[in-house]
N, C-alpha and C positions, 0 to 999 in steps of 0.2 A: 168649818165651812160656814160662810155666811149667804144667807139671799133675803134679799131685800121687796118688798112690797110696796109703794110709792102710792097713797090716795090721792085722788083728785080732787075729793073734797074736804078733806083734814090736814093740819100743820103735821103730822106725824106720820113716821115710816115702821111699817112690820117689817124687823128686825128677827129672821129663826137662828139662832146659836146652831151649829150641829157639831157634835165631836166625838171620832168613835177611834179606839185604838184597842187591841184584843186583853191587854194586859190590864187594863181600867174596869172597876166593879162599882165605882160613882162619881160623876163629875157635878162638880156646881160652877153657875156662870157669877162671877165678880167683877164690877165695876163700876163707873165713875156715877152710871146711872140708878146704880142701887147702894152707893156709900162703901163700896166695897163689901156688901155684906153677901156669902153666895150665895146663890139660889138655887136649889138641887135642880135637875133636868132629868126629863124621862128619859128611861131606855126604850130605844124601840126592837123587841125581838128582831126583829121581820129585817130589818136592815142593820144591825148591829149596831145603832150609834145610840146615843144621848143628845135629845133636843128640847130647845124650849123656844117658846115666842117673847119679842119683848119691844112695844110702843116706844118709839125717841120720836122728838122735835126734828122737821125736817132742817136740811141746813147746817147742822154739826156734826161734830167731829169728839167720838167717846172711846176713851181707854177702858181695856177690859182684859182678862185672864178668865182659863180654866183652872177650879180643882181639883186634883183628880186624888180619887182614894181620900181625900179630907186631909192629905198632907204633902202634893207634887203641883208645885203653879206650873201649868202649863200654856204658849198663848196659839193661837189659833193661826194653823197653819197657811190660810187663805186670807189671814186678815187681809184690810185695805192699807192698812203700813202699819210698822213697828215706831215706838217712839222710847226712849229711855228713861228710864223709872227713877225714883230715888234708894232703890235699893241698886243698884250696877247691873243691871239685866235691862232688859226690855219691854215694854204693856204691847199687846196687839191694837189695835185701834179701828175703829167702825165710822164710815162716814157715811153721814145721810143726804149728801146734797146732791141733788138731782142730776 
């Protein structure tokens, strides 16, 4: 799940990653805006999920995946749309334009 935060006075949008599924013990968030490299995400008890925050450039448009367990790409259920990857699947993708 994505939600977005929109400043008024900066070029950039808070971006919270969320993604919870009962069978997952670690997700990390990957994408365009971090080189692909993942970024683990907290769990949160209290609501079962795995979250993190992440600053983009208002305006565009970033592919991204989950990892879950360090070996299942998974993409985000709610993304803003899917677009096709160079492996034959899909990237989730995040838009930040207002």
């Amino acid at each position: 799940m994505l939600t977005k935060k929109f400043f008024k006075t900066k070029d950039e949008v808070e971006v919270t990653f969320e993604f919870g599924r009962e069978d997952v013990t670690s997700v990390a968030l990957a994408g365009e805006f971090n080189d692909w490299q993942p970024l683990a995400m907290k769990f949160n008890k209290k609501e079962k999920v795995f979250r993190t925050k992440v600053r983009l450039p208002k305006g565009g448009e970033f592919q991204f995946k989950y990892l879950l367990n360090e070996d299942e790409w998974e993409n985000d259920y709610q993304a803003d749309k899917y677009i096709p990857n160079i492996a034959g699947t899909e990237d989730s993708v995040v838009s930040t334009h207002a």
